[in-house]
Backbone as XML, in Angstrom:
<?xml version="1.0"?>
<chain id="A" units="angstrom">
  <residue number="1" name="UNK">
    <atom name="N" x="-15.902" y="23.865" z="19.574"/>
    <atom name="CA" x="-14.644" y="24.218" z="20.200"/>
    <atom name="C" x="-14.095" y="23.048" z="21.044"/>
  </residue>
  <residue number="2" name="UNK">
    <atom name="N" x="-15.158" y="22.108" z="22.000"/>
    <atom name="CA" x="-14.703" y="20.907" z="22.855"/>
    <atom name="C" x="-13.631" y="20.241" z="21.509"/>
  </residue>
  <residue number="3" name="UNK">
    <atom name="N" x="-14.604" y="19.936" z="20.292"/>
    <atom name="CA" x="-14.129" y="18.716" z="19.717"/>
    <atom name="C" x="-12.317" y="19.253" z="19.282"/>
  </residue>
  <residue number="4" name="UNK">
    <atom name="N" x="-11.693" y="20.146" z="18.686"/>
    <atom name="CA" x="-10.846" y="21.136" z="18.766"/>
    <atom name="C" x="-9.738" y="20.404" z="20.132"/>
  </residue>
  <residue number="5" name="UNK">
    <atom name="N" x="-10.302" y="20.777" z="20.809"/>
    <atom name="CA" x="-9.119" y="20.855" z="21.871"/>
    <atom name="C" x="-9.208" y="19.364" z="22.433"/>
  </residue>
  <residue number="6" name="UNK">
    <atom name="N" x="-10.545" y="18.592" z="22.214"/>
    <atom name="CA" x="-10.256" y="17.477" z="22.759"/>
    <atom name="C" x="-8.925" y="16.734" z="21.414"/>
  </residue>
  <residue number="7" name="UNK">
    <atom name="N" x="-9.077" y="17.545" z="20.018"/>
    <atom name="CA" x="-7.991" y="16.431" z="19.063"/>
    <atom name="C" x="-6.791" y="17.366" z="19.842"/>
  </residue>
  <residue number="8" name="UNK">
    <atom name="N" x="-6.945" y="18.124" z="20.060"/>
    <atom name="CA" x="-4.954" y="18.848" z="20.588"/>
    <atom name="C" x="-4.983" y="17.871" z="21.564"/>
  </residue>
  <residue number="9" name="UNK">
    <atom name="N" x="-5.621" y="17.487" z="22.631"/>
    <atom name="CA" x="-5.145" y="16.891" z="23.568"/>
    <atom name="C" x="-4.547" y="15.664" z="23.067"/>
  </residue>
  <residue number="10" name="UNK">
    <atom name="N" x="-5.932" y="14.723" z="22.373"/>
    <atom name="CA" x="-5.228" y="13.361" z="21.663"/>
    <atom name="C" x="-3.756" y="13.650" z="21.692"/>
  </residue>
  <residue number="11" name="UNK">
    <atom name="N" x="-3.572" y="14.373" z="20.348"/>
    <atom name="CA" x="-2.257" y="14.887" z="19.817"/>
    <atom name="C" x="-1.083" y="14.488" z="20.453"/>
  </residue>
  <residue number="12" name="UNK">
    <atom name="N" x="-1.280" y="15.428" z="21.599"/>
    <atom name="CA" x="-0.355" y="15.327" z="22.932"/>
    <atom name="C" x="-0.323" y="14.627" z="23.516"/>
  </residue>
  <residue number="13" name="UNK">
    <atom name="N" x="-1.618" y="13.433" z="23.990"/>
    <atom name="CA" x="-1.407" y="12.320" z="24.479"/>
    <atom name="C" x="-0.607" y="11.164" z="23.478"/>
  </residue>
  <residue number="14" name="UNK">
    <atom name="N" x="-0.737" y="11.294" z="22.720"/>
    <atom name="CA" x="-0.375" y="10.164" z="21.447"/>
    <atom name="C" x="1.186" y="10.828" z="21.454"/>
  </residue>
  <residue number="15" name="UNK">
    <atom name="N" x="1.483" y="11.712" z="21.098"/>
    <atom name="CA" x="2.810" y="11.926" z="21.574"/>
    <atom name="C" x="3.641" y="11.537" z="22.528"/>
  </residue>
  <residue number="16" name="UNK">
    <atom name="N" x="2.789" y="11.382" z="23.616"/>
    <atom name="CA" x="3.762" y="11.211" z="24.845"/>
    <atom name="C" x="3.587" y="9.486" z="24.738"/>
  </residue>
  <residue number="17" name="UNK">
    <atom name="N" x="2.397" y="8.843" z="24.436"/>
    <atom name="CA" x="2.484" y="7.424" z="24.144"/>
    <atom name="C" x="4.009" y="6.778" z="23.615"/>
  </residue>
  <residue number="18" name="UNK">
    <atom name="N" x="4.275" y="8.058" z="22.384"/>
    <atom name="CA" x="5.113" y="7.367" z="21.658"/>
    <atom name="C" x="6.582" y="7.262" z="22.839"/>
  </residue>
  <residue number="19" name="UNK">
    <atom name="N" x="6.771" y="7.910" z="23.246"/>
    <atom name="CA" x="7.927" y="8.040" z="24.035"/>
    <atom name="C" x="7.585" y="7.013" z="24.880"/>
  </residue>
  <residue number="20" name="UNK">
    <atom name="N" x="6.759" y="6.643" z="25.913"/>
    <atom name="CA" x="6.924" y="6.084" z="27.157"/>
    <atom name="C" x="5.131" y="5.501" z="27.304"/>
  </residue>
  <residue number="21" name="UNK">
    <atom name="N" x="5.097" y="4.088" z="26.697"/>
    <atom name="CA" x="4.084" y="3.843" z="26.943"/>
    <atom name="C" x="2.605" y="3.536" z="28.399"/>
  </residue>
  <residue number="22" name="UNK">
    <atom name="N" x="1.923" y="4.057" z="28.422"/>
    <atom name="CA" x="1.379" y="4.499" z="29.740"/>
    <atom name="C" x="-0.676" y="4.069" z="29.849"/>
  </residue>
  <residue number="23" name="UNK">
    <atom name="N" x="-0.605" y="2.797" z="30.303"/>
    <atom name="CA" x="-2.482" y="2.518" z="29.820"/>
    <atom name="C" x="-3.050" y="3.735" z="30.446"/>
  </residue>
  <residue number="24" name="UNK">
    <atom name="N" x="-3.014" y="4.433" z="31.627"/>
    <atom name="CA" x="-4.049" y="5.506" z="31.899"/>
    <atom name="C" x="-3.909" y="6.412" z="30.934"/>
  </residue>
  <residue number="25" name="UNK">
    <atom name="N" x="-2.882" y="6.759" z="30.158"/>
    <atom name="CA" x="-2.676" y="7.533" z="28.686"/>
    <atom name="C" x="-3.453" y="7.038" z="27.888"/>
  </residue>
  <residue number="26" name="UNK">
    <atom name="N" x="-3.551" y="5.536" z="27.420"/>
    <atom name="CA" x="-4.063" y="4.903" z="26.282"/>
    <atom name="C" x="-5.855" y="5.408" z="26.481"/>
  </residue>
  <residue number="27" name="UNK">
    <atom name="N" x="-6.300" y="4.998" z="27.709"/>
    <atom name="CA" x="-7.423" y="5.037" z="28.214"/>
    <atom name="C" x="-8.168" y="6.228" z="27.887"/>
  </residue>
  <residue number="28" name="UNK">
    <atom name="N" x="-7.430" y="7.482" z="28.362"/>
    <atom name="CA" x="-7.752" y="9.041" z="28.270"/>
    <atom name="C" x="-7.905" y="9.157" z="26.996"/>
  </residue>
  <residue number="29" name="UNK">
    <atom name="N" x="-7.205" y="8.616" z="26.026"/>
    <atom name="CA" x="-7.306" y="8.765" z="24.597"/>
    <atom name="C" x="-8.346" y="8.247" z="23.994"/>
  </residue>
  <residue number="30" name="UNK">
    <atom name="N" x="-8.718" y="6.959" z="24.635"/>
    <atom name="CA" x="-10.086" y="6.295" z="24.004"/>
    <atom name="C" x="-11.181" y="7.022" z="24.485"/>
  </residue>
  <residue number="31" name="UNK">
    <atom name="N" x="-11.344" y="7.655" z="25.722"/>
    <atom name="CA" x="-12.356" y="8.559" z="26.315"/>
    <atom name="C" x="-12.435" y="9.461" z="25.265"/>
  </residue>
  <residue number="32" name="UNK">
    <atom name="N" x="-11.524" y="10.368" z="25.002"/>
    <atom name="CA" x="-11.564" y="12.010" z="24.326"/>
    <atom name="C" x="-12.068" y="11.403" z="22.746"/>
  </residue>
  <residue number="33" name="UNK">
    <atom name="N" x="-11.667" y="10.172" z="22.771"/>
    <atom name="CA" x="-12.259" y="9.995" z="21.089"/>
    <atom name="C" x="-13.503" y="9.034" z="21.235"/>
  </residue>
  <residue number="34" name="UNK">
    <atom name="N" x="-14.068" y="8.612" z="21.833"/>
    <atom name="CA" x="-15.202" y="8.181" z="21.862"/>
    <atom name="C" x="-16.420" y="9.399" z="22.508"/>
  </residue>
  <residue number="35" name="UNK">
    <atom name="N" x="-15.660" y="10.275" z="23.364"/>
    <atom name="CA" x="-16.475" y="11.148" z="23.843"/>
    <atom name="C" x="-17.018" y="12.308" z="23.015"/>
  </residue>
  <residue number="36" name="UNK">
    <atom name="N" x="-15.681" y="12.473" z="21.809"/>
    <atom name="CA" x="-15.796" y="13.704" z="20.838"/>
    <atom name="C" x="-16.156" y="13.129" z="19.360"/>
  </residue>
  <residue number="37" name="UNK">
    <atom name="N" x="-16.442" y="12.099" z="19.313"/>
    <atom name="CA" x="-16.599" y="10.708" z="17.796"/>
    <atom name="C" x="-15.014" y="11.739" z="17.142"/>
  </residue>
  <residue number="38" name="UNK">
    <atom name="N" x="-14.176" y="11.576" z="17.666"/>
    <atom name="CA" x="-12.518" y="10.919" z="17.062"/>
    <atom name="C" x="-12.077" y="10.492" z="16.731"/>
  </residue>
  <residue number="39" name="UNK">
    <atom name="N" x="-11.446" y="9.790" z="15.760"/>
    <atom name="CA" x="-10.825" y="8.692" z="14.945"/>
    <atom name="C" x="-9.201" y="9.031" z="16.189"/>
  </residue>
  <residue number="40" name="UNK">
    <atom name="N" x="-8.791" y="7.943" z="16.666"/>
    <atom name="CA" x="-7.428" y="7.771" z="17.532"/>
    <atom name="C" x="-6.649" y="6.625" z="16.947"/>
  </residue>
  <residue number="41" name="UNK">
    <atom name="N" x="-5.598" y="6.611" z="17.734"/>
    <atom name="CA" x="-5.200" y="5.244" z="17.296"/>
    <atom name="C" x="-5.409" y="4.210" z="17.845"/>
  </residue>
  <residue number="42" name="UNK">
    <atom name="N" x="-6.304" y="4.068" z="18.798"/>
    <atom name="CA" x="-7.242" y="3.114" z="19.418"/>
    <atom name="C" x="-8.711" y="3.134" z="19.410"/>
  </residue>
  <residue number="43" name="UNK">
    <atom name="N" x="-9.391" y="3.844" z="18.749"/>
    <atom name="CA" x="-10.000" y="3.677" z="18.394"/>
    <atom name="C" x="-10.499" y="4.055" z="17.022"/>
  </residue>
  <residue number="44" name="UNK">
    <atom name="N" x="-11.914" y="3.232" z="16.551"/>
    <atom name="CA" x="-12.430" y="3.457" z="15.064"/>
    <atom name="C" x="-13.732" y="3.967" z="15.186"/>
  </residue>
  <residue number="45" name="UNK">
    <atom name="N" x="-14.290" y="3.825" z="13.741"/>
    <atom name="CA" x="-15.847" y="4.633" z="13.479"/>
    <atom name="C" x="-16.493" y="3.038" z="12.912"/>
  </residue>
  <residue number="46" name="UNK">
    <atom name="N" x="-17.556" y="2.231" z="13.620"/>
    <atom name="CA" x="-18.090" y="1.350" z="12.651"/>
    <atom name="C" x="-19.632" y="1.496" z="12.465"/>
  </residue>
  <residue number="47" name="UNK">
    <atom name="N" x="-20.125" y="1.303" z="11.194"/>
    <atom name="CA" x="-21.368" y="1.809" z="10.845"/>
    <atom name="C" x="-22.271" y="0.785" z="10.661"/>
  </residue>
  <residue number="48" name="UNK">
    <atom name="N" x="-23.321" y="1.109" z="11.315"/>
    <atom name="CA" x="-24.458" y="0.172" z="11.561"/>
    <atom name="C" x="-25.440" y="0.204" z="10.961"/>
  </residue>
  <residue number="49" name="UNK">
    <atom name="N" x="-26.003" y="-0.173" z="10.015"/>
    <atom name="CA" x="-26.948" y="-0.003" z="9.345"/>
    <atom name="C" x="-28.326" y="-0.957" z="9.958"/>
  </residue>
  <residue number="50" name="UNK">
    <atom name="N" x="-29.039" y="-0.691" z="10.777"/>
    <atom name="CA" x="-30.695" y="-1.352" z="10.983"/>
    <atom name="C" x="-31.731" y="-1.644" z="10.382"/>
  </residue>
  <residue number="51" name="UNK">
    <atom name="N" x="-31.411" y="-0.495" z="8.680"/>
    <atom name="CA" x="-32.526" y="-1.068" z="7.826"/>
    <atom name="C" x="-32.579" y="-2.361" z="7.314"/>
  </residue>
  <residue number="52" name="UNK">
    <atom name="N" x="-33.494" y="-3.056" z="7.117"/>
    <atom name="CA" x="-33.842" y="-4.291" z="6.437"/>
    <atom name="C" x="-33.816" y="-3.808" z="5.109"/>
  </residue>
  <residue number="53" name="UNK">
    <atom name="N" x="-33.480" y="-4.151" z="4.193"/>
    <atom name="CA" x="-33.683" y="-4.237" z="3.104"/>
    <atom name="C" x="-33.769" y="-5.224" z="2.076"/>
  </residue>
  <residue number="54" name="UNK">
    <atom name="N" x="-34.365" y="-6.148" z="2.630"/>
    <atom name="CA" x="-34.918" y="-7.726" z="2.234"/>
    <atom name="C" x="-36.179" y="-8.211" z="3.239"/>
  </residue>
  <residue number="55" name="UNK">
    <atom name="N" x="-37.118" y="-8.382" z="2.688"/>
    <atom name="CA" x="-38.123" y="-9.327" z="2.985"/>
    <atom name="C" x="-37.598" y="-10.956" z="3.810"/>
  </residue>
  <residue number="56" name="UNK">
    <atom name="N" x="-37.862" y="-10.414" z="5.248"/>
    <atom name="CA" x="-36.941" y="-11.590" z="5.787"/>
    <atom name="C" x="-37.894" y="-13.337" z="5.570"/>
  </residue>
  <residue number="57" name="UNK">
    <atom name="N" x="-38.451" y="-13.146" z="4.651"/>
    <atom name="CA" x="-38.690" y="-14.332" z="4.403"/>
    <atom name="C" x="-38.144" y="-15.038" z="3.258"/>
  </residue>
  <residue number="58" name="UNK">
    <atom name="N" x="-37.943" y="-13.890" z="2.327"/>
    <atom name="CA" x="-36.546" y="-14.772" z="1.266"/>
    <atom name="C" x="-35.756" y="-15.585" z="1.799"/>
  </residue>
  <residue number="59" name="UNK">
    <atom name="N" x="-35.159" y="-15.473" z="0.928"/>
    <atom name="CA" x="-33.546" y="-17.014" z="1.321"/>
    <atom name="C" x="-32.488" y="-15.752" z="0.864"/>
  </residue>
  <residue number="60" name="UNK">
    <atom name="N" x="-31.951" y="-15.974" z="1.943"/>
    <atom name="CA" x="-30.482" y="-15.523" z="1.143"/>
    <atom name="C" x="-29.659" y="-15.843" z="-0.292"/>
  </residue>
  <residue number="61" name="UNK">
    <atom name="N" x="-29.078" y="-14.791" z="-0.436"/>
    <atom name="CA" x="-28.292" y="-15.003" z="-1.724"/>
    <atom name="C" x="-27.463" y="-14.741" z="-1.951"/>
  </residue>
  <residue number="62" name="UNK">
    <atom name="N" x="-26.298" y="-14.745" z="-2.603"/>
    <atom name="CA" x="-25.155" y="-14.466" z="-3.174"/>
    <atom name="C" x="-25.114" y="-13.437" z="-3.708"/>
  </residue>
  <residue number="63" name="UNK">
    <atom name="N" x="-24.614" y="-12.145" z="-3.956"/>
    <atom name="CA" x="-24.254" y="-10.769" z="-4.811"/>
    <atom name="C" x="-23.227" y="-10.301" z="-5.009"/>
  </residue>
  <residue number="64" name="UNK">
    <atom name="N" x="-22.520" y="-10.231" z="-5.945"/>
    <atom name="CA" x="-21.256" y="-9.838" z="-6.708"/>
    <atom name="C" x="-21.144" y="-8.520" z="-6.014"/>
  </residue>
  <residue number="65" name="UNK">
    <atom name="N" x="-20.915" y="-8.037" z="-5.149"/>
    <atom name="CA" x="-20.247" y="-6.330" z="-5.036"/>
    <atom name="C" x="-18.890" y="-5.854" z="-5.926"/>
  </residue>
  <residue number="66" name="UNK">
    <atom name="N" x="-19.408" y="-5.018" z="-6.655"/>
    <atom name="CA" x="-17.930" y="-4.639" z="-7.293"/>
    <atom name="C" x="-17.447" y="-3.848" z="-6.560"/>
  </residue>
  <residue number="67" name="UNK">
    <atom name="N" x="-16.451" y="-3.577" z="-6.311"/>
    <atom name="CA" x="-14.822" y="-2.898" z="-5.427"/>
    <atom name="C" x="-13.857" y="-2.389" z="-6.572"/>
  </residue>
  <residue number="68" name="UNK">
    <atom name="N" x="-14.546" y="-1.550" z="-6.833"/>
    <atom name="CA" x="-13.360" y="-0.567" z="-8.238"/>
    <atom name="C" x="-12.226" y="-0.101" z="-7.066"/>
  </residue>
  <residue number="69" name="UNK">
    <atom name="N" x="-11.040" y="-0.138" z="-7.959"/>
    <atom name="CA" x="-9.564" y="0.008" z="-7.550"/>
    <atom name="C" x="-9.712" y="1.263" z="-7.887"/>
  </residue>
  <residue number="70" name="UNK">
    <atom name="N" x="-8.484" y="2.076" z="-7.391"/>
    <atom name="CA" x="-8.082" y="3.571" z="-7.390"/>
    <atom name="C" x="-7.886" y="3.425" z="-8.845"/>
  </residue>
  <residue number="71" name="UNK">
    <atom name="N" x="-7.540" y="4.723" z="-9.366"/>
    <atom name="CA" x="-6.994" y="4.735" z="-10.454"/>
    <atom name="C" x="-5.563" y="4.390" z="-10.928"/>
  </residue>
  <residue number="72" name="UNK">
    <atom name="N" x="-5.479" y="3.347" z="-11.518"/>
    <atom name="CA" x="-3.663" y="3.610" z="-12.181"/>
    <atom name="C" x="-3.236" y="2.164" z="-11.380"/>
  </residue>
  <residue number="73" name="UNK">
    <atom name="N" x="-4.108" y="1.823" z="-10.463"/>
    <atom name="CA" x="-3.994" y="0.378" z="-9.716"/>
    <atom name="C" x="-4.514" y="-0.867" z="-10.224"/>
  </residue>
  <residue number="74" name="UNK">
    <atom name="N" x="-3.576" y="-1.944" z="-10.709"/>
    <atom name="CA" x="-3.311" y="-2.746" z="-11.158"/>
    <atom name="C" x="-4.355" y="-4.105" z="-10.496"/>
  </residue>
  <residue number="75" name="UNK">
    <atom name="N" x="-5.278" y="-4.833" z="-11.160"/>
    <atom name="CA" x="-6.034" y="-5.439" z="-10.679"/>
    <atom name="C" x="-4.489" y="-6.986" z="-9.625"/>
  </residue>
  <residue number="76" name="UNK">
    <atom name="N" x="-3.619" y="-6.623" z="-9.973"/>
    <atom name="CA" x="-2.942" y="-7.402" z="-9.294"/>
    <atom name="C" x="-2.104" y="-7.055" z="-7.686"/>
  </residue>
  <residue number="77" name="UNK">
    <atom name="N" x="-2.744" y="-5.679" z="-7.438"/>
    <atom name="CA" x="-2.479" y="-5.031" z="-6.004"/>
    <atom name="C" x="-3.862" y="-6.162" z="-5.333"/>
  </residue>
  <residue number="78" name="UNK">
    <atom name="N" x="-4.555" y="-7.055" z="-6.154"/>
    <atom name="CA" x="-5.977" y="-7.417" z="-4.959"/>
    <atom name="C" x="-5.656" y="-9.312" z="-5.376"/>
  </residue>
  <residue number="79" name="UNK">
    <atom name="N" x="-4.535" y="-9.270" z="-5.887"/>
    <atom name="CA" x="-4.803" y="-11.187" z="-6.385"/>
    <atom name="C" x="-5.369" y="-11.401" z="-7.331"/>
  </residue>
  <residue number="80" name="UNK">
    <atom name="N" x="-5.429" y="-10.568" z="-8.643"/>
    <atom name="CA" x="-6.036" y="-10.614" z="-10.006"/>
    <atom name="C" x="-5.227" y="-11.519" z="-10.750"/>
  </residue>
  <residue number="81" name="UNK">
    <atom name="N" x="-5.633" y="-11.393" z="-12.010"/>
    <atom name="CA" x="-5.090" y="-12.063" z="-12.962"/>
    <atom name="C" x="-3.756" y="-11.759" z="-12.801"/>
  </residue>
  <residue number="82" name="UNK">
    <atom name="N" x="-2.520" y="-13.262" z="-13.189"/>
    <atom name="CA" x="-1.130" y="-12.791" z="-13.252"/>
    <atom name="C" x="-1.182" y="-12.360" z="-14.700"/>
  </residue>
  <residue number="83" name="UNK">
    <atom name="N" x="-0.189" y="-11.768" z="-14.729"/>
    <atom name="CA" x="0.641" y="-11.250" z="-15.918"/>
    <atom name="C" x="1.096" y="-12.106" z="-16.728"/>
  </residue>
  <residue number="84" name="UNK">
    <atom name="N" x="0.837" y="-12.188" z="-17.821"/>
    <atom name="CA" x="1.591" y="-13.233" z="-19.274"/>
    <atom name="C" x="2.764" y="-12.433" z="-19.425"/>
  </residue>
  <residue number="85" name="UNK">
    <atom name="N" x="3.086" y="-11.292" z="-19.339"/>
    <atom name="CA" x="4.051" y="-10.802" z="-20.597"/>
    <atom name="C" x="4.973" y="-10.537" z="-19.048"/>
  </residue>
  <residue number="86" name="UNK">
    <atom name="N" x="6.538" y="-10.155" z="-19.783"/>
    <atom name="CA" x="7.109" y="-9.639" z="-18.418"/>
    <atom name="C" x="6.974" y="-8.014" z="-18.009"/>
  </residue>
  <residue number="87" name="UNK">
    <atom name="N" x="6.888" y="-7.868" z="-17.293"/>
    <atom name="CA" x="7.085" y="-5.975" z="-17.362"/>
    <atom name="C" x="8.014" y="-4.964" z="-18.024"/>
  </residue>
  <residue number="88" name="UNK">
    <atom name="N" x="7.611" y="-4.085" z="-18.623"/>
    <atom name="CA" x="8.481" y="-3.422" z="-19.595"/>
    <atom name="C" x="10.178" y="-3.035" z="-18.895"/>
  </residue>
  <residue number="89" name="UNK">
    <atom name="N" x="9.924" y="-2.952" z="-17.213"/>
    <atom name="CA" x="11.154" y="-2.325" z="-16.751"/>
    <atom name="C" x="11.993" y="-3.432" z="-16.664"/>
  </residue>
  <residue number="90" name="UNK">
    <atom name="N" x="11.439" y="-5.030" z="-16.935"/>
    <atom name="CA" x="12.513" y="-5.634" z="-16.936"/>
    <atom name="C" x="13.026" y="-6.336" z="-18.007"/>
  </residue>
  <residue number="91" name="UNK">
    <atom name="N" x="12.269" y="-6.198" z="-19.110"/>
    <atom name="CA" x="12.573" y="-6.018" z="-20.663"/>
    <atom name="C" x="13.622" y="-5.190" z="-20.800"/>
  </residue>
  <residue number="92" name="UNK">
    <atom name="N" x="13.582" y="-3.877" z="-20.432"/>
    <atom name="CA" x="14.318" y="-3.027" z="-20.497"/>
    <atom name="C" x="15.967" y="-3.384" z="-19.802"/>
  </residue>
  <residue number="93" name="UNK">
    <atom name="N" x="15.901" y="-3.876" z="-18.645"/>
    <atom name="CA" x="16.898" y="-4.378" z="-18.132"/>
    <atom name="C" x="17.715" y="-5.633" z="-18.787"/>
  </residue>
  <residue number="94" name="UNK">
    <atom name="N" x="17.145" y="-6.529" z="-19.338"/>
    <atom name="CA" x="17.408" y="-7.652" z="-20.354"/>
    <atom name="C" x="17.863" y="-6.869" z="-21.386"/>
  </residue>
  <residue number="95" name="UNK">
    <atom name="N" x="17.447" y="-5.923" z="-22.001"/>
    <atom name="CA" x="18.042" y="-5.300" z="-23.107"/>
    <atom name="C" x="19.179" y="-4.721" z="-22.952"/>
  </residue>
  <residue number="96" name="UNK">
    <atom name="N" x="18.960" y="-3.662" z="-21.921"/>
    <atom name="CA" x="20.478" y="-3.298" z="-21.466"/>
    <atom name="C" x="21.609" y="-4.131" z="-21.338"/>
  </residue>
  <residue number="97" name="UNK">
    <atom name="N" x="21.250" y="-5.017" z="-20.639"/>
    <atom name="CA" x="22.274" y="-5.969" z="-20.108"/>
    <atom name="C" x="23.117" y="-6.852" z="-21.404"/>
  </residue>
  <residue number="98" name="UNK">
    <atom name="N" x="21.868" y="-7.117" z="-22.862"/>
    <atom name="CA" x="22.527" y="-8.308" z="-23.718"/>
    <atom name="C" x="23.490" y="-6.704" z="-24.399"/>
  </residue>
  <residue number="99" name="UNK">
    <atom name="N" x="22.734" y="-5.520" z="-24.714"/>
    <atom name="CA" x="24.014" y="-4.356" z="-25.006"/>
    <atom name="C" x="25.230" y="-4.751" z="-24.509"/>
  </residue>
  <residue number="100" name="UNK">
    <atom name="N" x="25.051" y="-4.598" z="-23.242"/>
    <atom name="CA" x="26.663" y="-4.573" z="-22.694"/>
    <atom name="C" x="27.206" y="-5.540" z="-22.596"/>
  </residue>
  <residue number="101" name="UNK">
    <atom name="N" x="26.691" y="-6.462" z="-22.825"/>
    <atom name="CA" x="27.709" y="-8.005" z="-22.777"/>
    <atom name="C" x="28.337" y="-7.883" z="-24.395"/>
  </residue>
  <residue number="102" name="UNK">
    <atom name="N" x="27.313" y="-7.578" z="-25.684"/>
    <atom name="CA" x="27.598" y="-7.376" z="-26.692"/>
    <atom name="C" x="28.968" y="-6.529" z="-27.037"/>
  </residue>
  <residue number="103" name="UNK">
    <atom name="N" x="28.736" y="-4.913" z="-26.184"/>
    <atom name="CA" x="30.064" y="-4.115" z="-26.301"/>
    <atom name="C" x="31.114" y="-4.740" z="-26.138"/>
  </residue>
  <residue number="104" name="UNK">
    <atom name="N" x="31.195" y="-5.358" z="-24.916"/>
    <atom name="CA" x="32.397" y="-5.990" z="-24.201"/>
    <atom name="C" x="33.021" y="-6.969" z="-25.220"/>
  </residue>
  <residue number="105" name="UNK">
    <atom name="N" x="31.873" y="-7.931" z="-25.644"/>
    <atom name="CA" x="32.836" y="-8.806" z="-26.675"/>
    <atom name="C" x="33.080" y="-7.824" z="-27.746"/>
  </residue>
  <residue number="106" name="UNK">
    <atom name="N" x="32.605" y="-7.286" z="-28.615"/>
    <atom name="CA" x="33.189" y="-6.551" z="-29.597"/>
    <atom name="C" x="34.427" y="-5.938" z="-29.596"/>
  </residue>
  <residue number="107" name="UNK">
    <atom name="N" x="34.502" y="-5.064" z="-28.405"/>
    <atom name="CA" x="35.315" y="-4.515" z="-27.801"/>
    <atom name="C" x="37.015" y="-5.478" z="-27.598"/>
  </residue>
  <residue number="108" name="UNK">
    <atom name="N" x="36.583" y="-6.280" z="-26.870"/>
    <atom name="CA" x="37.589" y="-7.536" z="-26.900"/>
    <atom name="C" x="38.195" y="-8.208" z="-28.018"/>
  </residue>
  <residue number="109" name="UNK">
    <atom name="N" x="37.243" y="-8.477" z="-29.176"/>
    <atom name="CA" x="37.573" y="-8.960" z="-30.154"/>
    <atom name="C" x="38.221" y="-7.995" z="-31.027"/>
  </residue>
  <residue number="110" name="UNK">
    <atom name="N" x="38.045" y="-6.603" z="-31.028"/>
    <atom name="CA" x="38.893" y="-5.654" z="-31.923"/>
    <atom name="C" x="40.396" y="-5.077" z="-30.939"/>
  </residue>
  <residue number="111" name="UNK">
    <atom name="N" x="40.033" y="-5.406" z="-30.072"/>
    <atom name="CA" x="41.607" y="-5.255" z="-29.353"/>
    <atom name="C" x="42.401" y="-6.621" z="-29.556"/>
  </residue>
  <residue number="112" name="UNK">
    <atom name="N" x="41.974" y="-7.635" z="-29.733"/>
    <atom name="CA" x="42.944" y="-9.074" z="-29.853"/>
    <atom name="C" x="43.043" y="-8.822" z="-31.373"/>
  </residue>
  <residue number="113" name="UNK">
    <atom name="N" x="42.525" y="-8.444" z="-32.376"/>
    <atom name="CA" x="42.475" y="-8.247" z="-33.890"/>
    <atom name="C" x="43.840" y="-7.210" z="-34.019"/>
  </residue>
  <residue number="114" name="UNK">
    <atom name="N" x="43.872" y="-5.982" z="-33.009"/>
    <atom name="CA" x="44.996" y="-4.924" z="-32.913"/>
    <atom name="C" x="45.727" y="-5.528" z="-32.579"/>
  </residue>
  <residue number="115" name="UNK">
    <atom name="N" x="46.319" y="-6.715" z="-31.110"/>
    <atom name="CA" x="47.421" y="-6.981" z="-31.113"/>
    <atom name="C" x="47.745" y="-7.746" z="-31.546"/>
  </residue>
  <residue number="116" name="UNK">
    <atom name="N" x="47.018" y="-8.378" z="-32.363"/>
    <atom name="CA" x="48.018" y="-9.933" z="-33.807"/>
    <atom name="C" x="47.993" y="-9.010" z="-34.676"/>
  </residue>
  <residue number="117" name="UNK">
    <atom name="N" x="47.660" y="-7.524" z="-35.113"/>
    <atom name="CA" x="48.395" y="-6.808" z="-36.000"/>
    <atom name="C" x="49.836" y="-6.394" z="-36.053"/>
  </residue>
  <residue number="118" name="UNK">
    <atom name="N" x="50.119" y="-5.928" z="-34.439"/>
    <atom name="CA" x="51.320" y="-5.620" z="-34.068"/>
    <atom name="C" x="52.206" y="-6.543" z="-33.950"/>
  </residue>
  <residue number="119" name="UNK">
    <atom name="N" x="51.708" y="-7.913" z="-33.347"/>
    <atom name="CA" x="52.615" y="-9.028" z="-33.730"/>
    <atom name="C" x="53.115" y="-8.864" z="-34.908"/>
  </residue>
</chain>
């Protein structure tokens, strides 16, 4: 129930932050979230791990960690490979665009064809 009312309070303190900034506000906020383990907007969660898990007489080494992307996310949201080809939406826009330049002359050229008829 503490942890509960200590996030309503945050809440309300972080609210009133936003309006009129105030350090004994900021302060109270880092208390209620360090006191209740809170995620605030001043403070975080960092995790400590103490196990050894190497024989500290090895040598250090180098290890590839892989970091899989969300799904549907483009290895170029992280500085991946660029792109060879252009993107389809602006293919698409190039296409549109040589259309309508195309209409226009056509268009032009059968109206100057109509009035040297009427001439």
């Amino acid at each position: 129930m503490a942890r509960l009312v200590a996030r309503a309070r945050i809440a309300e303190l972080d609210d009133l932050q936003g309006l009129q900034r105030d350090e004994a506000r900021r302060l109270e906020i880092i208390r209620l979230g360090v006191t209740h383990n809170l995620l605030t907007r001043y403070t975080s969660f960092v995790a400590i791990d103490e196990v050894v898990r190497r024989d500290p007489k090895d040598a250090l080494r180098p290890v590839a960690q892989p970091s899989p992307l969300p799904e549907g996310v483009s290895e170029l949201a992280v500085g991946g490979e660029v792109a060879t080809a252009p993107e389809p939406g602006a293919i698409l826009l190039l296409a549109s665009g040589a259309m309508a330049v195309g209409a226009s002359y056509w268009r032009s050229r059968r109206q100057r064809r109509e009035n040297e008829a009427q001439t």
